[in-house]
Each structure stands twice: as structure tokens, then as C-alpha cells.
C-alpha positions in Angstrom: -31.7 -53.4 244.6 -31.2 -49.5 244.5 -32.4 -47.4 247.3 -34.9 -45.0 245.7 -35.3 -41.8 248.0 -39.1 -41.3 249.3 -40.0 -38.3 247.0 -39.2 -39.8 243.8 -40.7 -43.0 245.0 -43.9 -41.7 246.6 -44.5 -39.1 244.0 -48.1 -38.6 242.4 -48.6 -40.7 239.4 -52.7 -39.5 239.2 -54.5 -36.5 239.9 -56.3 -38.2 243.1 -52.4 -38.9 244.2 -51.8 -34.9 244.9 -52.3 -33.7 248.5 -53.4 -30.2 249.1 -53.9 -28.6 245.6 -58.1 -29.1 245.5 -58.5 -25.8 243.8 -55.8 -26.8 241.0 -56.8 -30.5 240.4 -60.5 -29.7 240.6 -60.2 -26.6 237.5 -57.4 -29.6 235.0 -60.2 -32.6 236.1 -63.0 -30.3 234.9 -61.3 -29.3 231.3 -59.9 -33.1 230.6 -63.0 -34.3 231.6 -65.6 -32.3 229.3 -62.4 -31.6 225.9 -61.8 -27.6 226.9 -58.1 -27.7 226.8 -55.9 -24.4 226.6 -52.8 -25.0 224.8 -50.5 -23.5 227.7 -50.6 -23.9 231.0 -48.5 -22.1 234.0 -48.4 -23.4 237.2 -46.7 -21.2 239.8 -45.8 -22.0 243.7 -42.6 -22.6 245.8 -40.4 -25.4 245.9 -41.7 -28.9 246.5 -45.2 -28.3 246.2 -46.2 -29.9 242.9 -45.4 -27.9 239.6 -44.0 -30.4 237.8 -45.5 -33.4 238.9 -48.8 -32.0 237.8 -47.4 -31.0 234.5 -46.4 -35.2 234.1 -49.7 -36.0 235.2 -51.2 -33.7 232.5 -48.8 -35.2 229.8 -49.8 -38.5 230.7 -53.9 -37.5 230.8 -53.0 -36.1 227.4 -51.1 -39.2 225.7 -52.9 -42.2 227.6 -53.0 -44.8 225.1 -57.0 -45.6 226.5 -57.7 -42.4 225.6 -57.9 -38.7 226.8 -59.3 -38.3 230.0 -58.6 -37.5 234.0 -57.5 -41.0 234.8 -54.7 -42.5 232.9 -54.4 -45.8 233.5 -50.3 -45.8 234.2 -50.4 -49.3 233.1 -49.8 -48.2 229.3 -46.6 -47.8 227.4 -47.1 -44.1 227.5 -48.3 -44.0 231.1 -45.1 -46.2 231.7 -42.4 -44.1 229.8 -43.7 -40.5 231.4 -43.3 -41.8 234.8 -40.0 -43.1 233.6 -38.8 -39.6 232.0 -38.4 -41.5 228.8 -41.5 -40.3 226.9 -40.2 -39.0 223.7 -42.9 -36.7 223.2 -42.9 -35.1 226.5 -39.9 -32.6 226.5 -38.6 -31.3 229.7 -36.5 -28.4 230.0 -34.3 -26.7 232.7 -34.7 -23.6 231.4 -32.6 -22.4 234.6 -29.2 -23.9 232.2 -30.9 -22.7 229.0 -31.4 -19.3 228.9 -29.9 -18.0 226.0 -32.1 -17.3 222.9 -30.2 -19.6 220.7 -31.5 -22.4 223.1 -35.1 -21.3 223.0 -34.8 -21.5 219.0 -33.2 -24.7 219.1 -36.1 -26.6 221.2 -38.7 -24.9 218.8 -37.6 -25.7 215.9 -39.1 -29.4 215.9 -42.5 -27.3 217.1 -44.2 -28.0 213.5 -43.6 -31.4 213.9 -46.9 -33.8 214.7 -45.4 -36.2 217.8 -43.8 -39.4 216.9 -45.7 -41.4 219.8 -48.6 -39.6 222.0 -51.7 -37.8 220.9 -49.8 -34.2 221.7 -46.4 -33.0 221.8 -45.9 -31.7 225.7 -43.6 -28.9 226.4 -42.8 -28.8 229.8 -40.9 -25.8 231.1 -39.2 -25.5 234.8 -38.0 -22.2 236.1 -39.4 -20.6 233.0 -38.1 -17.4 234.7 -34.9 -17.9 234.0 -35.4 -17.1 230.1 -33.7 -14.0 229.0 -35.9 -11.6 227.6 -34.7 -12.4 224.1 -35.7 -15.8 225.0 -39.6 -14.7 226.2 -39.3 -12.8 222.5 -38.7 -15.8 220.9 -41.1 -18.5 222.7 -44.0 -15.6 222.6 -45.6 -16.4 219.2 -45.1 -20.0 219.3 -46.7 -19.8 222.3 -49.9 -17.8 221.1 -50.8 -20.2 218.2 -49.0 -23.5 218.8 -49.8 -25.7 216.4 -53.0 -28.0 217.6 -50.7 -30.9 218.8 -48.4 -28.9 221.2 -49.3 -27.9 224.4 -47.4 -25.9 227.0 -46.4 -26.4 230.5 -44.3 -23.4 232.5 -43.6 -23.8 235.8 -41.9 -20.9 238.3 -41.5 -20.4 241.8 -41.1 -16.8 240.9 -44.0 -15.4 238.5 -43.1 -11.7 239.0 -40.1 -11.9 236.9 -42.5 -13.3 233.8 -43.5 -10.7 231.0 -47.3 -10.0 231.0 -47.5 -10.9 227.5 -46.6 -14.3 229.0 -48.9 -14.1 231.6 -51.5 -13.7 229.2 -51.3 -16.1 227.0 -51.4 -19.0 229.8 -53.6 -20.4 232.1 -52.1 -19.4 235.5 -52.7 -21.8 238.4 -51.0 -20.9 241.7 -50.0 -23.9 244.6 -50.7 -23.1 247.5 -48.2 -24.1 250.1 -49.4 -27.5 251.8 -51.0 -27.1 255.2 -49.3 -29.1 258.3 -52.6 -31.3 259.0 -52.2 -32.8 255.1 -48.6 -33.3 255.6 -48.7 -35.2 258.4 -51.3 -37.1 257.1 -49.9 -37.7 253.9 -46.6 -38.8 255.8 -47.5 -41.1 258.3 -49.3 -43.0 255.0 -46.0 -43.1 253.4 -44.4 -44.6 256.9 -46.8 -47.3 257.4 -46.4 -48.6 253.6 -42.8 -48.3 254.4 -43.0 -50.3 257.6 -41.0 -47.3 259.2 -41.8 -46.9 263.1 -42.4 -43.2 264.2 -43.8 -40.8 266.3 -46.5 -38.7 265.9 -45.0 -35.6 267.6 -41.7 -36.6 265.3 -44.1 -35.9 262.3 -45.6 -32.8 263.2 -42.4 -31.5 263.8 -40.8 -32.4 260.5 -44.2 -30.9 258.4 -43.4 -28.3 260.2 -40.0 -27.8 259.3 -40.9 -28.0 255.7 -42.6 -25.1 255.5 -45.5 -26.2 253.5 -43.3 -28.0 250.7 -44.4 -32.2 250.7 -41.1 -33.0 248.7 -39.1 -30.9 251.7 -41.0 -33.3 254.0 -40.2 -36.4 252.5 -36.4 -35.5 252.5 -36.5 -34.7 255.9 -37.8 -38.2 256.6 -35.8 -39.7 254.8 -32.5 -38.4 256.8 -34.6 -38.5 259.8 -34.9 -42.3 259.0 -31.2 -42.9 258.6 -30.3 -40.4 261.9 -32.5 -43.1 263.7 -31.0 -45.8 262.8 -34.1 -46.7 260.6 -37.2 -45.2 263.0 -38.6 -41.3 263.1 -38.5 -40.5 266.7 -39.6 -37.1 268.5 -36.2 -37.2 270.3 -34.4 -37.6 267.1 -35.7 -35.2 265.0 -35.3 -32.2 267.7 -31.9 -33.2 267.9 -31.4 -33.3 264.1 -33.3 -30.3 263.3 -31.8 -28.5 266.1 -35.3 -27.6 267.4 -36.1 -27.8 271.4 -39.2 -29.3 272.9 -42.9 -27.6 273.4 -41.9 -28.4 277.7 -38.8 -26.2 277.6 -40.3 -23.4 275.4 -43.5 -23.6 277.7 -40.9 -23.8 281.4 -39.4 -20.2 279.2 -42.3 -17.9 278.9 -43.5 -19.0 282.8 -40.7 -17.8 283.7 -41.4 -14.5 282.0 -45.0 -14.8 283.5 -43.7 -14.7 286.9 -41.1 -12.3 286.3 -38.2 -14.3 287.1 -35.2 -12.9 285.2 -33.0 -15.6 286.8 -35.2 -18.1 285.7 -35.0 -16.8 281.8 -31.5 -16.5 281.4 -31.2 -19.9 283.2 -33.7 -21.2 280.4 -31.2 -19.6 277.6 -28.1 -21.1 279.4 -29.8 -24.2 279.1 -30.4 -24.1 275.1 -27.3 -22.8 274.5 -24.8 -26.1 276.4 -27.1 -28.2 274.2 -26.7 -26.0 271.3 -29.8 -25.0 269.9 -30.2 -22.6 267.1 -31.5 -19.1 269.1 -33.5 -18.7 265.3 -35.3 -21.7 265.9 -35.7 -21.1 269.5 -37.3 -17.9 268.9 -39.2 -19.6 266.5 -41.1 -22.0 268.9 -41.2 -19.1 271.0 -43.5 -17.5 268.8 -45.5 -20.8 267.9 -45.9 -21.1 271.4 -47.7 -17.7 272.2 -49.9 -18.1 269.2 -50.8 -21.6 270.2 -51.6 -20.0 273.6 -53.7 -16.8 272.3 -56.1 -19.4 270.5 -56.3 -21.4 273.5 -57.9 -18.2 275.4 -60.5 -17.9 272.5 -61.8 -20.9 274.2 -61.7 -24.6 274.0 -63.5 -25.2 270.9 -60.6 -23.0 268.6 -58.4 -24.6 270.6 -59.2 -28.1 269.9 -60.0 -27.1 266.2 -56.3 -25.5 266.5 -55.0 -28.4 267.9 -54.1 -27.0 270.9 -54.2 -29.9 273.0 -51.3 -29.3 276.0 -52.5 -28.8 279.1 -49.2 -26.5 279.8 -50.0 -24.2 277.3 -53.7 -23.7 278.5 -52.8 -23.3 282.0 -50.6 -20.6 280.3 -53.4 -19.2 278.2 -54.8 -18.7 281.8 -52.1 -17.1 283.4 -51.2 -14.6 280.9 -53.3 -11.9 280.0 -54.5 -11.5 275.8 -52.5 -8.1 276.3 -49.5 -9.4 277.2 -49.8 -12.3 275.1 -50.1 -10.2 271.6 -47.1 -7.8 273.2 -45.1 -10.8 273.7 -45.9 -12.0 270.2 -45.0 -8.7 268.8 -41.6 -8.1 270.6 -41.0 -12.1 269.1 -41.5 -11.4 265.7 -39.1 -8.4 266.0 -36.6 -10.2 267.9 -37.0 -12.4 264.9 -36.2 -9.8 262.7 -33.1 -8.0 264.4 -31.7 -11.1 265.4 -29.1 -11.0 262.8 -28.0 -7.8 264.2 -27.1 -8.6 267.7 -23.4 -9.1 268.5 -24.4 -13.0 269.0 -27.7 -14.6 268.6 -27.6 -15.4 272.2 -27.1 -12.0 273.8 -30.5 -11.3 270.9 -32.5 -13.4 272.5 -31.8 -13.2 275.8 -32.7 -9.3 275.3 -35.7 -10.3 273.6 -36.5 -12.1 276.9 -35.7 -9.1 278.6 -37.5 -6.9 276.8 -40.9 -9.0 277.3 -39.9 -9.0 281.2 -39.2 -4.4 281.0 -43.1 -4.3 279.1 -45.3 -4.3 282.1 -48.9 -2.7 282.5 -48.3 1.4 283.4 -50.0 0.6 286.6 -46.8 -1.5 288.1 -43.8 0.7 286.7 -42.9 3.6 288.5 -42.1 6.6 287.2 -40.0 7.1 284.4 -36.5 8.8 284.8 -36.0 11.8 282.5 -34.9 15.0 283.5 -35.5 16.5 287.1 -39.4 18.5 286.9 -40.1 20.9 290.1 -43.6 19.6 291.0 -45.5 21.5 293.8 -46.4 19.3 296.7 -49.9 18.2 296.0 -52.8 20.0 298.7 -53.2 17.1 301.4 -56.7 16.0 301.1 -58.5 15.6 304.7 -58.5 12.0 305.8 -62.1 10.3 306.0 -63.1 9.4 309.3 -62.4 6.4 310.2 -61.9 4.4 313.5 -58.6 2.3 312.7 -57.3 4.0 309.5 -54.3 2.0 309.0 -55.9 -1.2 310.0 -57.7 -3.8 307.4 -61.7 -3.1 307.3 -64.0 -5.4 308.2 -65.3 -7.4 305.6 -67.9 -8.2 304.0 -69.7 -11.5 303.1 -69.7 -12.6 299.5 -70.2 -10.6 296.6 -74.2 -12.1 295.9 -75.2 -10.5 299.4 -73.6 -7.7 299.3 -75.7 -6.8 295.8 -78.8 -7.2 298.3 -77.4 -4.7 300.5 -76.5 -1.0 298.8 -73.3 -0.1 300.0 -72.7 3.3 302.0 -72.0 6.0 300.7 -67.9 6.7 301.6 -66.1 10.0 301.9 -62.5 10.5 299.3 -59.9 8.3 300.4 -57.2 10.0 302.6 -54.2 11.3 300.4 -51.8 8.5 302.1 -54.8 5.9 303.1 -56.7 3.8 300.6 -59.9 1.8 302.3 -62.4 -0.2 300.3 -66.1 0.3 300.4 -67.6 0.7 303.7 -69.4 -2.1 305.0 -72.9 -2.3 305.8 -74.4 -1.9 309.1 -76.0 -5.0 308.9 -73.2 -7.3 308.7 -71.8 -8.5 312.0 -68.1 -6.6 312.1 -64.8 -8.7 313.4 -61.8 -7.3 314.4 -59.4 -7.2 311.9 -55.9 -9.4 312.2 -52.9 -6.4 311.9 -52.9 -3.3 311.5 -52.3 -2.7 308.2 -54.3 -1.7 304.8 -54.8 -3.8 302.6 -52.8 -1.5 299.7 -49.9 -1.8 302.3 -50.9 -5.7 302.5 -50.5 -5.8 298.6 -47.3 -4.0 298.4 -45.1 -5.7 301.0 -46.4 -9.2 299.6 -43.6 -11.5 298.4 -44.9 -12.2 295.2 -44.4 -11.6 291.6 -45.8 -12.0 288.0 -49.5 -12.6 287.3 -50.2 -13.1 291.4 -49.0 -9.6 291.5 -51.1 -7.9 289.3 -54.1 -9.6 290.3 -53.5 -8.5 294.2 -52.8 -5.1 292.4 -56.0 -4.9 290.5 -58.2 -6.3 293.1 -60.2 -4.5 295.7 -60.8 -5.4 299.2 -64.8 -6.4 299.9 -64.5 -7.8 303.4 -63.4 -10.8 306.2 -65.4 -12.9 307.7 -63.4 -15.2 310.1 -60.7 -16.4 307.9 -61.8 -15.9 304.7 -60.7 -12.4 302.8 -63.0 -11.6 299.9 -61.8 -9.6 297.5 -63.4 -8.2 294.1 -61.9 -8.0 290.7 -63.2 -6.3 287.4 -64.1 -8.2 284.3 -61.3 -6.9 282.6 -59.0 -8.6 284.8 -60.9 -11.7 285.9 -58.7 -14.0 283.3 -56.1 -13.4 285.9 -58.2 -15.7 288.4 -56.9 -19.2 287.7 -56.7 -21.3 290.3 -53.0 -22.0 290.3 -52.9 -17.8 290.5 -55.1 -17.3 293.3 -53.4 -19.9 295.3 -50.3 -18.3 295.2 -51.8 -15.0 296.5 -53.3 -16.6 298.7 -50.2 -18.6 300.2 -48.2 -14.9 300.4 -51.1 -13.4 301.8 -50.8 -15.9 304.6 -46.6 -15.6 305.3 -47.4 -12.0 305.4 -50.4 -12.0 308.2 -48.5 -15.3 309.4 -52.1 -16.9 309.6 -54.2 -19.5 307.7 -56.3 -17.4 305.5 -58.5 -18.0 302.3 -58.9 -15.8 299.8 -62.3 -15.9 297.9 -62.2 -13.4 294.4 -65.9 -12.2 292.9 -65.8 -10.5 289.9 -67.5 -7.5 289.7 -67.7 -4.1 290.3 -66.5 -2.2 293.2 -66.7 1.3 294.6 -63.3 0.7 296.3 -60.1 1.5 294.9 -57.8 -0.7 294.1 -53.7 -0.4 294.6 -53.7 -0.4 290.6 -56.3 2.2 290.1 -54.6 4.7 292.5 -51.7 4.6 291.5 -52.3 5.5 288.1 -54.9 8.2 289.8 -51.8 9.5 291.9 -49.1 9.6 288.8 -52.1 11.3 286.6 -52.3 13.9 289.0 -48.8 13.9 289.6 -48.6 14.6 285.8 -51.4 17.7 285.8 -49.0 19.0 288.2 -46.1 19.0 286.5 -48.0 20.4 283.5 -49.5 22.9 285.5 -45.8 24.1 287.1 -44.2 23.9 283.6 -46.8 26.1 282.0 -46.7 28.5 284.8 -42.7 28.7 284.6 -41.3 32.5 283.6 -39.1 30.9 280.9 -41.8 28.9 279.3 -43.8 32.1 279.3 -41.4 33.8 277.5 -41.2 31.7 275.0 -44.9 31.3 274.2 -45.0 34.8 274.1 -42.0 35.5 271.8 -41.9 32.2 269.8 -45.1 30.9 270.0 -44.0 27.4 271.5 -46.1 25.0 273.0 -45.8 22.4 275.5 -45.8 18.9 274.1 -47.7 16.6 277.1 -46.2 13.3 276.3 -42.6 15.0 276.7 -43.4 15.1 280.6 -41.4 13.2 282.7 -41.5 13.3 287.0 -38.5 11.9 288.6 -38.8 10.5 291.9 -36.4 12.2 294.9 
């Protein structure tokens, strides 16, 4: 017997067969149901989505032999010979290969004619776009006032390129494309009628890949099918597709969460000796981060999303929502300009790079430009203090110190940054080392997330071996546990003792390493703005031109 391909077999022969077009079906069930029929119809959508099945469906509702209604039985010679592509009064047309007027005349001709078999003569158009415009001339009063037994059916994927007067004289109905959830539905049906073993994952990945198109989806299985040897496996269809799995996109961006350049390009080594598409790579990329930005809306969107690995929420906790939509955003681009690297894998691997250069202002120093005199800032008196490069004594947690107001401290010394003082009332220790804990922060052999979470965290107290430190709100989605583990474990080769770091979030009065430095470069800035605007030159030429100073053109170059 001859092999008939899944998406002529599995087609829709009735309304109720037609996945994911609810708003269409609902509005043609309505109007066979109670006798308000139009006499032309235009159904518009991409490739694969239905246009023309409905439009056999219709013509079949229309000529039923049991009568007109929603539900044709299929069991009738009419039924029979539509689904067949035999029905003589059912006329399909390419008009893609029949766009000059002379053709258009030609199929009307017979219009006036009642039909030979059926209740109504069906038209049935497909890429009506394609008519000239002496074509749409010709078609446009027929298609006004068709006689009562005709009715029309135009299908496009491109409706733009239609004349209004066109547009106006039909019903319009636009498919939507089908959404992933009713794909893979719809095909693992199809593989369990067919007997056809398969993975889940294999499924999702090849609705996916069909970008909302069911008959797209169907083909794909199909070669899927014969590339595994008569089974859809996940495996199988990455390797067919070209696509690479969620593990090695997910391996990628912690990489770029713990700023480890080696590790990227190592990643993009990797996909390129199996050669993967860098389009599609990027792709997943992007996937990826979405997946992960709904994950830290919280577990409910997540499982409504689907979002079900635990590697992407353990990302979703590492990364920050900021970086998260930046990484998105310099994705998409990458997308974009990929074409216009000098090889797709020197594009992505500078898309990679360009998410790794994108830090928070706090943790980039300051930006090369041209060479600005700054005065050397006024040295601001250092507080008294008894060990000022030693690391304070700490406090308890962050509940009993809300008890206890904290004291009152002078300004921090220009080169000296010390957290809150502690209150009298707690029993003091001597501190291990002498050193701050901003010096503590900076010397620390770690990277990535860990970093900026030291960085942005303030120093509360120690009691015995237990550091408590206090972050803000803001950054408190820092705080996993796989995160503060990490800190803690540098924080320990640096004293070279067993510590335990304890995080509160809350407010402090102490400043953290992040917070001064962007207090130090602000200053740094006024002072260059200040020394610019006081320059003879740039006096003169306020007074004889009128110029002004632009701020953001301000650069300070380290020396």
C-alpha cells in the first residue's frame, strides 16, 4: 500500500478536527448552524495553519448530501469526493500559476451555471494575492453579486497585497499561528494512533521548530520518523534540526554569570566541533533567558510557563532581572547583526562577550577617554577609631540589632570605609586580621554574582565565627544559597579560617564597597566638571561663542 505522508493523512475532515482556530471555527459553526451565509469568504494566515482545509470543510458543510449544517457526515458521496479532491463542484485554483486576466475570465465563465452535483458551486481560491490587478478587476463584480449558488473562498498568507475593494466584499477571518502547547498535543495524538515511539522533549522541540504552522510540524515528524529509524527521539531531532540541548545552553550563560570568558568561548568551541547552527544557538540562547525571567516572577508563572528545570531556576536565582533583560536585549541584536559578522561564530562569540563587558557602573572602573587634570580631592579627617584598618567588631543578627539604635558614626576616612558602629551593649571580640572589610572584599578570589553580592553588602558584625553581613532589598535576589556559599568559601581562603557568613536584608547605615565607589567616581566627576569649567580656554569660549559643557562627555582617566 502507498505511504501517505502524516499531513495529508491526518488532515481535518470536520470543524471539531481543527486545532487552535476557536475564534474562526466558532464565527463558520454559528452561520451554518442558524442559515446566515455570506457568499465570500477570506481566510488569511501563514503557511500550514489551516486556510484551505477550512475552506474543504466549508464546501463539504455546504454540499453534504444530509443536508446543510456544521457536521457533515463524510460518509456521503459528496463528503467522499471533497476529501478526495474529485468534487466537481468544488473548484480549486492556484491562483499563484494563474494570474493573468484571461485565466480569471476563463474560470468565471461557467459562474452562471447552477452546479451539476452539490447544493452550491464552491470557488476556492489559494494565494489569491497573486492575481494581477486586471485579474482583481475582473473577479470584483462576480464577486459582489455571485449568483445565489456560488460561494467564494480566498485564501492568502499575504492580505496586504489584496485591493480594499476586495477586502470588502469578503468575510475576513485571520489564523492565528498555532501555540506550542496545542501542537504538542495534537502530535503526540497522531504518534500514538500511529504506533510511533517518541519523546516528549523530541515533541516540544519539533512544535517548536515549526513556528506555529501544524502542517510544518507534521513534516517534521515525518523525517524525524525516518532519521530514527522509525521512533522520534530527543537525541535525534537535535541532531537533525541542528539544535543543541537546554543543559549546554544553560552550562553557557553560567559561564557568563560567573564571568568566566574562558569558560564561554570554551562553550562556543564546543558547538562549533559538533556543528551547530550559531542562528539556532543564539536562538535557545534567547529562549533560555526568557524561560529564566519568568521563572523569577515566581513559581506559579513559571509552572504556568512551563518552566519546569531546576537549572534554569537556580539561574533565575543567580542572575539579577537587570542583567537578565540586558542579556535578552544584546541576544535579540546579536540575532539581528549576525548576518553581518565575518563568520557566524566570531558573532556570537562577541555577543557572549558583549553580555560579559555590560556590568553594573559600580564594578567597572573608570572609562578611558582622553587625559582630564582633576585636582586632588581635600583629604577628609579620618574618624576616630582604635584599629582603623582592622575588621570591626560585629554585631549579632540583624533582629537584635533593630532593638538596639545604632550610634551615631562620624564620615568615613577618605581611604577607610567602616560599617556601622556597634553598640555598647554587645560583648566586642577581637577581630581576626587586620584588614577592612572593603579591603576583605576586593582581594577576594571570586567572580560573577558572588562578587557583586560581597560588593553590595555591608558589614554588620562577628560574633565568634560567624560574619553577618547586611544587604538591601534591591539586591537580596543575589542571596541564593549556591551564591552565598561561594562567598563564603573565599572569604575563608582569604582569612585562612573556618568562617560562616550569615546575610540579613535590610537596611544599613554602613557603606558598602559598591556604594563608595560610585560615591568616590561621582565626586571624582564634580571634580573634573568643576576644573573643566574653571579652565581659561573653556572660559573663553563661553564668553566668545557661547558653548557649554556637555556633562555626559566627561571622562577621568586613571594615572
Amino acid at each position: 500500500m502507498r505511504y501517505q505522508v502524516l499531513a495529508r493523512k491526518w488532515r481535518p475532515r470536520k470543524f471539531a478536527d481543527v486545532v487552535g482556530q476557536e475564534h474562526v471555527l466558532r464565527a463558520l459553526i454559528n452561520a451554518l448552524d442558524t442559515g446566515r451565509l455570506h457568499h465570500a469568504y477570506l481566510f488569511t494566515g501563514t503557511r500550514g495553519v489551516g486556510k484551505t482545509t477550512l475552506g474543504r470543510i466549508l464546501a463539504k458543510s455546504l454540499n453534504c448530501e444530509r443536508g446543510l449544517s456544521s457536521t457533515p457526515c463524510g460518509e456521503c458521496s459528496s463528503c467522499k469526493e471533497i476529501d478526495e479532491g474529485r468534487f466537481v463542484d468544488l473548484l480549486e485554483v492556484d491562483a499563484a500559476s494563474r494570474t493573468k486576466v484571461e485565466d480569471t475570465r476563463d474560470l468565471l465563465e461557467n459562474v452562471q451555471y447552477l452546479p451539476s452535483r452539490g447544493r452550491y458551486k464552491v470557488y476556492l481560491i489559494d494565494e489569491v494575492h497573486m492575481l494581477s490587478g486586471h485579474s482583481f478587476n475582473a473577479l470584483l463584480k462576480t464577486l459582489e453579486e455571485p449568483p445565489p449558488h456560488v460561494k467564494f473562498v480566498l485564501a492568502t498568507t499575504d492580505p496586504q497585497k489584496l485591493p480594499v475593494t476586495i477586502l470588502s466584499r469578503c468575510l475576513k477571518f485571520n489564523l492565528k499561528c498555532i501555540p506550542i502547547e496545542q501542537i504538542v498535543g495534537h502530535l503526540q495524538s497522531v504518534l500514538k494512533q500511529e504506533d510511533v515511539p517518541f519523546d516528549a522533549a523530541a515533541i516540544k522541540l519539533v512544535a517548536r521548530a515549526a513556528n506555529g504552522s501544524m502542517r510544518d510540524a507534521l513534516s517534521l515528524v515525518d523525517q524525524a520518523i525516518a532519521y530514527g529509524g522509525g521512533s522520534v527521539r530527543d537525541a535525534d531531532i537535535r541532531a537533525m534540526l541542528g539544535t543543541l540541548s537546554r543543559g549546554d545552553v544553560v552550562g553557557l550563560m553560567q559561564s557568563v554569570a560567573d564571568q568566566d570568558g574562558v569558560g564561554v568561548l570554551a562553550h562556543v568551541d564546543q558547538f562549533a566541533q559538533h556543528g551547530l547552527d550559531f542562528a539556532n544557538v543564539l536562538a535557545e540562547i534567547v529562549s533560555l533567558l526568557h524561560a529564566i525571567a519568568l521563572a523569577q516572577l515566581g513559581d506559579k508563572v513559571a509552572d504556568a510557563a512551563g518552566v519546569d528545570e531546576p537549572e534554569v531556576r537556580a539561574l533565575a536565582r543567580t542572575l539579577s532581572a537587570e542583567d537578565v533583560q540586558l542579556f535578552y536585549q544584546i541576544g535579540l541584536l546579536g540575532r539581528r547583526d549576525l548576518p553581518l559578522a565575518p563568520d557566524a561564530r566570531a558573532g556570537l562569540e562577541m555577543v557572549m562577550l558583549r553580555m560579559l563587558a555590560f556590568r553594573p557602573a559600580s564594578e567597572v572602573a573608570a572609562l578611558a577617554v582622553a587625559p582630564v587634570p582633576v585636582p586632588a580631592p581635600t583629604p577628609v579627617p579620618a574618624a576616630p577609631v582604635s584599629k582603623p584598618n582592622s575588621l570591626p567588631v560585629i554585631a549579632p543578627p540583624r533582629r537584635e540589632m533593630a532593638a538596639t539604635p545604632p550610634s551615631s558614626a562620624p564620615p568615613p576616612a577618605a581611604q577607610t570605609v567602616l560599617p556601622a558602629a556597634v553598640p555598647p551593649a554587645l560583648k566586642a571580640e577581637a577581630p581576626t586580621g587586620d584588614v577592612s572589610w572593603e579591603a576583605l572584599v576586593r582581594s577576594l578570589p571570586v567572580s560573577g554574582v558572588a562578587k557583586q553580592l560581597a560588593f553590595n553588602s555591608a558589614f554588620a558584625g562577628r560574633n565568634g565565627d560567624t560574619i553577618t553581613l547586611i544587604v538591601q532589598q534591591a539586591h537580596a535576589h543575589m542571596a541564593s544559597r549556591a551564591v552565598v556559599e561561594k562567598l563564603q568559601a573565599a572569604v575563608q581562603s582569604q582569612l585562612n579560617e573556618p568562617v560562616k557568613i550569615n546575610l540579613s536584608v535590610g537596611d544599613s547605615a554602613a557603606e558598602t564597597p559598591a556604594k563608595r565607589d560610585a560615591r568616590e567616581q561621582s565626586d571624582r566627576m564634580k571634580l573634573a566638571a568643576e576644573a573643566i569649567d574653571a579652565d581659561p580656554t573653556v572660559q573663553s569660549l563661553k564668553q566668545t561663542f557661547g558653548a557649554e559643557v556637555d556633562p555626559k562627555s566627561i571622562r577621568i582617566v586613571d594615572t
